[in-house]
Structure formats: structure tokens, C-alpha cells
C-alpha positions as CSV (number, residue, x, y, z in Angstrom):
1,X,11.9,28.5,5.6
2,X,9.0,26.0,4.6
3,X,11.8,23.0,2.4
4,X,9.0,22.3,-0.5
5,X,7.7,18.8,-0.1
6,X,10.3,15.6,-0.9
7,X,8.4,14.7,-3.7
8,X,7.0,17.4,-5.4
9,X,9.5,16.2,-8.3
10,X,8.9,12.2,-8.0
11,X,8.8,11.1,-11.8
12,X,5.6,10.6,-12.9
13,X,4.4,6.7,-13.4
14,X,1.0,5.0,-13.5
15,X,-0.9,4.5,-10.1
16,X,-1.8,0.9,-10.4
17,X,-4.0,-0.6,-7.8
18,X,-2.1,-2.9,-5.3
19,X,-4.2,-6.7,-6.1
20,X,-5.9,-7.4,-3.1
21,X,-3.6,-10.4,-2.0
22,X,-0.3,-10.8,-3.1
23,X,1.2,-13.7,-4.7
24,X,3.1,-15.7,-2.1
25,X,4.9,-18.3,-4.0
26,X,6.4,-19.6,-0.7
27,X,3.1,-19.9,0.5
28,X,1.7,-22.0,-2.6
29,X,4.5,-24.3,-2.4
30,X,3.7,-25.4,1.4
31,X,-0.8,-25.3,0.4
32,X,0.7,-27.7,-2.6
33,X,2.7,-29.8,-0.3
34,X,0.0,-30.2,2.3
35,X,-2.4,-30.7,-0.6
36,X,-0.4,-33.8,-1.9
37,X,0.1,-35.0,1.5
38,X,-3.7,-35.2,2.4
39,X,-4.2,-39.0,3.3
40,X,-0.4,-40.4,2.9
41,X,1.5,-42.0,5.5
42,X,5.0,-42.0,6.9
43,X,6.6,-44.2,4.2
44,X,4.8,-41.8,1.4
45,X,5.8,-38.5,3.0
46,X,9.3,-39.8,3.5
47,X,9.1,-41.0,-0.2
48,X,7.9,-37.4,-1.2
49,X,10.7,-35.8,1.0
50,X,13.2,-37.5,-1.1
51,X,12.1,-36.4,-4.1
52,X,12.1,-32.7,-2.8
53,X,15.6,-32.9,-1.4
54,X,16.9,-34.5,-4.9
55,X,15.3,-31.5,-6.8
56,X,16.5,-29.1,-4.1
57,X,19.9,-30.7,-4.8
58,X,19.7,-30.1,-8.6
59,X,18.0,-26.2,-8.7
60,X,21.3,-25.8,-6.7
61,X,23.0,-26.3,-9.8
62,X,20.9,-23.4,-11.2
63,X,22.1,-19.6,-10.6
64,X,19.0,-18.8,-12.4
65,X,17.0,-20.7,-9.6
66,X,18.9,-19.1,-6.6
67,X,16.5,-16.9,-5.7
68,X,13.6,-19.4,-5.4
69,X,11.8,-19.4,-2.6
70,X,8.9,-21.9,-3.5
71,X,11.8,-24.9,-3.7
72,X,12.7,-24.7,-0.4
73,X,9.5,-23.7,1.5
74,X,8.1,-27.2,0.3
75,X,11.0,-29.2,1.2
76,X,10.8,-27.2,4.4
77,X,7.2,-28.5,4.8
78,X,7.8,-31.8,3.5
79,X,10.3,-32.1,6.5
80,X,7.6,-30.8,9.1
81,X,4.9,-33.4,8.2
82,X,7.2,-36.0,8.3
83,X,8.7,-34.9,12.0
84,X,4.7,-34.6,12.9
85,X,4.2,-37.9,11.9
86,X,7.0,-39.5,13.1
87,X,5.3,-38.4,16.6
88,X,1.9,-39.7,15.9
89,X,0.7,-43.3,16.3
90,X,1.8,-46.1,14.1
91,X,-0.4,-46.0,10.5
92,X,-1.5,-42.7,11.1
93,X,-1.8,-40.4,7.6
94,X,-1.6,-36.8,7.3
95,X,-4.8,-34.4,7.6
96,X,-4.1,-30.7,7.8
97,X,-7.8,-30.4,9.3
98,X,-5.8,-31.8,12.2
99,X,-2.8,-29.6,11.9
100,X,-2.7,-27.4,14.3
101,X,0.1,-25.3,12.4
102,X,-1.9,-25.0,9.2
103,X,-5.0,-24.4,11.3
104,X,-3.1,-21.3,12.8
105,X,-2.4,-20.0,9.8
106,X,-6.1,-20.5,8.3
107,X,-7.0,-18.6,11.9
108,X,-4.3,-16.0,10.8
109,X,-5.6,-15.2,7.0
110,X,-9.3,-14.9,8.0
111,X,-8.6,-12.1,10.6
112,X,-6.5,-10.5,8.3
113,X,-9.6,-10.6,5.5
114,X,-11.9,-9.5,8.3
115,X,-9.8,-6.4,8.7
116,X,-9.4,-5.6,5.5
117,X,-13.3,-5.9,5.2
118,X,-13.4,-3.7,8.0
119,X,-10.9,-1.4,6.8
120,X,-12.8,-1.2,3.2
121,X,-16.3,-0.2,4.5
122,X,-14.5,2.6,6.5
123,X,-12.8,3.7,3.0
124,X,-16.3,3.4,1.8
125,X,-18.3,5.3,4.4
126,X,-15.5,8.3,4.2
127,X,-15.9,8.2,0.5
128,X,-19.9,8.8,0.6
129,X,-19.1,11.3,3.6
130,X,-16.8,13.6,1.7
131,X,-19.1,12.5,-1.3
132,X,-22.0,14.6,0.7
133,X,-20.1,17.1,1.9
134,X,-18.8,18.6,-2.2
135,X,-22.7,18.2,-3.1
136,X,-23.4,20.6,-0.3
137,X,-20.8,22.7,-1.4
138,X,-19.2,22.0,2.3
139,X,-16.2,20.1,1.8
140,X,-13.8,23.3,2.0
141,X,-14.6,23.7,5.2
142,X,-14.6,19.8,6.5
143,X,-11.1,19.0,8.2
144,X,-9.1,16.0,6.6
145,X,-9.0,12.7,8.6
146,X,-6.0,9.9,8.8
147,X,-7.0,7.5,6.1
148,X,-8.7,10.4,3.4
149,X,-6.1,9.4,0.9
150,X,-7.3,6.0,0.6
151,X,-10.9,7.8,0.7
152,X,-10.0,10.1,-2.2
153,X,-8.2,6.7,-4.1
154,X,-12.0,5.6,-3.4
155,X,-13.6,8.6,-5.2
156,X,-11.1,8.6,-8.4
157,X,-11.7,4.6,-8.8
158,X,-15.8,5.5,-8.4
159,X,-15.3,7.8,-11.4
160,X,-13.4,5.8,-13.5
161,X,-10.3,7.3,-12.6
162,X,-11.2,10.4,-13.6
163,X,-9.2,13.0,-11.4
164,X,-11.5,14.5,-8.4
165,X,-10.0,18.2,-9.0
166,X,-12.6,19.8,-5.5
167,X,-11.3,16.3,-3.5
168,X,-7.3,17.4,-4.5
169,X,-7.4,20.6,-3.6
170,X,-9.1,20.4,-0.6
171,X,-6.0,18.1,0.2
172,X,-3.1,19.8,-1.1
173,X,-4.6,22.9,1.0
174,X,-4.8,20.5,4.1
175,X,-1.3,19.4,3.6
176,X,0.0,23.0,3.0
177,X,-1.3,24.5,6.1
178,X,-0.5,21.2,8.2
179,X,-4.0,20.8,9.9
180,X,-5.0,18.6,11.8
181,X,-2.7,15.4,11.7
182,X,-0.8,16.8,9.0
183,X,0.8,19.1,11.3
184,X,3.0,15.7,12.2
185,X,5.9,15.4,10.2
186,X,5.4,11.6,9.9
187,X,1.5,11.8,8.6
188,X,2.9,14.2,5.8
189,X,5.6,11.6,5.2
190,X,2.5,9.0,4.6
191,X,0.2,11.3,2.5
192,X,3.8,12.0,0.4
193,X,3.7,7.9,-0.3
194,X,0.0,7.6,-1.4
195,X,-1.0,10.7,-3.1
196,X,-0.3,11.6,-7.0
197,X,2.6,14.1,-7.9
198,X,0.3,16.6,-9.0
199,X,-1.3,16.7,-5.7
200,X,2.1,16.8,-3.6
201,X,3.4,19.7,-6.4
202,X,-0.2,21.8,-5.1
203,X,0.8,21.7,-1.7
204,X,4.3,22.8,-2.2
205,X,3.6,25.4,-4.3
206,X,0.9,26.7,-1.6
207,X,3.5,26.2,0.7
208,X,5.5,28.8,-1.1
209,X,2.9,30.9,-2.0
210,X,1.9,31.7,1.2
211,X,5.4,33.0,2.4
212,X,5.2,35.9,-0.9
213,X,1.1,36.9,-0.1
214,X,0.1,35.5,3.4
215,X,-3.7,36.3,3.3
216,X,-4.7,34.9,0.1
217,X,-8.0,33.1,0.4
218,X,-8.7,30.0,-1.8
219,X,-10.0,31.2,-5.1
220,X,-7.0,33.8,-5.5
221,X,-4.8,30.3,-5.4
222,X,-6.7,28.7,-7.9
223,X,-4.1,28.7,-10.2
224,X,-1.6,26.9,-8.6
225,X,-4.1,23.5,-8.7
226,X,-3.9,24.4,-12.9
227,X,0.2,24.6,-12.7
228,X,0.5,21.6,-10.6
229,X,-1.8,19.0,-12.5
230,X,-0.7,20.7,-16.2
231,X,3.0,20.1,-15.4
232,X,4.5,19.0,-12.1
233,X,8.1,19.0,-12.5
234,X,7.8,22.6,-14.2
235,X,5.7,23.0,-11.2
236,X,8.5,21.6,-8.4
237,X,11.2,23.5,-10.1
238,X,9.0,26.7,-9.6
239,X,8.6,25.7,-5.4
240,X,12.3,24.9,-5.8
241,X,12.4,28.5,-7.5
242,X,11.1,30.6,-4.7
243,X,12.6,28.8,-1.7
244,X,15.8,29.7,-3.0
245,X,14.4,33.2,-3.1
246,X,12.2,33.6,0.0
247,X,15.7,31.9,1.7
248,X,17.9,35.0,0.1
249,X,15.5,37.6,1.8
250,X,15.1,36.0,4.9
């Protein structure tokens, strides 16, 4: 028996897009400390680095302040400029330009933007692809690639949101009869993480479905795209429904 999928009955909440780069407030604390370290000496870094550890000393006063992380990140980087200094020549002042830890990290976030440029014109180029492919009334017959749920995130955002019924059920028929890298366990457990609970609900109830009539084609399914997006946890207890059954009479 075919357990109907994990999170055919996930409550429903609002898909909000992830913000292209998250909010590292350990991260602004040491680009603030370097900032106000541009150009100072040894005397004014240690100067600064007393000032951090005093503050550090009174947020630990603070249980509403324990879980800071920008605190002690700059007094953290406070103490690293002043060790790098304290190994340079006499008179010498801080310039990150010449810091070969921050340069590594500036290094570090440019590849990672130059991947995820990469990885958005390949989102992109599937989206116009599968775009093509449902105006030449083809995409039923086109086999899903890793990656086409971020392509079909593509196609909703293009339409304003609006739900891309064709582009859903081509996937929750792809994920129901585990083709192509959907036959892996672990690929299914991705798709169950980035696609909508209406979607996951189809694919169960295919799932089902296809134990109680085995050679319905498309169309004669049509329905179960209507149950799933109208109401999935009606939908999931339904797939939860006939498991129970189809399990009785194997």
C-alpha cells in the first residue's frame, strides 16, 4: 500500500517569498565595527574594545538581551583588529581593503550572488520552457526536471500569483506516478517542502485513485485537481479514507 503523502494535511498558511538575503545581525555588527575602525590606530581600537566589553558586561545584566548575537560578534571583531594590529608595524591604522579576513569574506558573498544569478536565469529559462511547452498544448507529455518547483514558483509570481492550474497538475501527476527523479524517496521529500498543500493533496489522492481504477487516463481524474485545490484537508482525510480501505482488501 501507497502511505498518502506526509503532507497532504499540512495547515494551510501564506507562501511568502524567502527575501533574497537574509538579515544577518551578526554580520552587521562586525561591517559596523570594521566601518568605525576604518583609519584608527591601536590606542583607538583598544579604546573602542573597552567600550564594547563594558556594554557586553551590562547586556549581561539583561535576560531580554541573552539571545543577542550582534553584541558579541562586534566585541569579537573588535578583539581581532586589535590582535592584527598589535602584529603590524608601529603607527599603523586599520584598513579592511588590507584585511585579508574581510577580503575573504567579500570573495565569499560575490560567489554566492554569482550562483544565485546563475541559479535564477536557470529558474527563468525552465519557466519560458514549460511556458512553451502548455501553449503547444505539450506540457502533459514533457517529463518533470529537479528544480521545476522553483520553475512553477516562477510561473505563479509571473501571473501575479495567480494559481497555474495545467503547471499543478502536470506535477501532482509527476509526483503520483514517481517519474523520473521523483521515483527517489528523497526528491519527493524536497517537492513535499516547496510545493502548496493543494498540490501535495492531488498527488495523494492520485495516488489512491489509482489503486481503485488503474487505467484511468488524465481527463477521467480531472476531478481530483477540483477536490484538492477547493479543500485540502477534506481532500487528505479522503486519501486518509481509502488507504485505510485499499489496506482492508489487500
Amino acid at each position: 500500500m501507497t502511505t498518502p503523502w506526509r503532507t497532504a494535511r499540512r495547515p494551510l498558511a501564506p507562501r511568502v517569498a524567502a527575501p533574497r538575503e537574509s538579515v544577518d545581525p551578526a554580520c552587521i555588527g562586525r561591517r559596523v565595527v570594521r566601518r568605525r575602525a576604518k583609519g584608527t590606530d591601536a590606542g583607538a581600537v583598544a579604546a573602542a574594545l573597552e567600550e564594547a566589553r563594558f556594554d557586553a558586561r551590562q547586556a549581561s545584566r539583561h535576560e531580554d538581551l541573552a539571545d543577542d548575537v550582534r553584541g558579541p560578534a562586534e566585541l569579537a571583531e573588535w578583539e581581532r583588529i586589535e590582535r592584527l594590529l598589535a602584529d603590524a608595524a608601529p603607527d599603523t591604522v586599520y584598513d579592511p581593503d588590507a584585511d585579508d579576513v574581510v577580503q575573504a569574506e567579500l570573495a565569499a558573498d560575490a560567489a554566492a550572488r554569482e550562483a544565485e544569478l546563475r541559479k535564477a536565469a536557470r529558474v527563468a529559462a525552465r519557466a519560458d520552457e514549460l511556458q512553451a511547452l502548455r501553449q503547444l498544448g505539450t506540457l502533459e507529455q514533457t517529463e518533470p526536471r529537479e528544480g521545476d518547483e522553483a520553475a512553477r514558483d516562477e510561473l505563479t509570481r509571473r501571473a501575479g500569483s495567480y494559481v497555474q492550474r495545467d503547471v499543478d497538475a502536470w506535477l501532482a501527476h509527476a509526483l503520483a506516478a514517481h517519474l523520473v527523479h521523483y521515483r527517489y524517496p528523497a526528491a519527493r521529500e524536497v517537492a513535499a517542502d516547496l510545493l502548496p498543500t493543494h498540490l501535495l493533496a492531488h498527488a495523494a489522492l492520485l495516488i489512491e485513485l489509482a489503486h481503485i481504477a488503474p487505467g484511468a487516463g488524465v481527463g477521467q481524474l480531472a476531478f481530483a485537481a477540483r477536490l484538492a485545490s477547493a479543500d485540502p484537508e477534506a481532500t487528505g482525510d479522503l486519501v486518509a479514507f481509502l488507504a485505510r480501505a485499499w489496506s482492508g482488501q489487500s
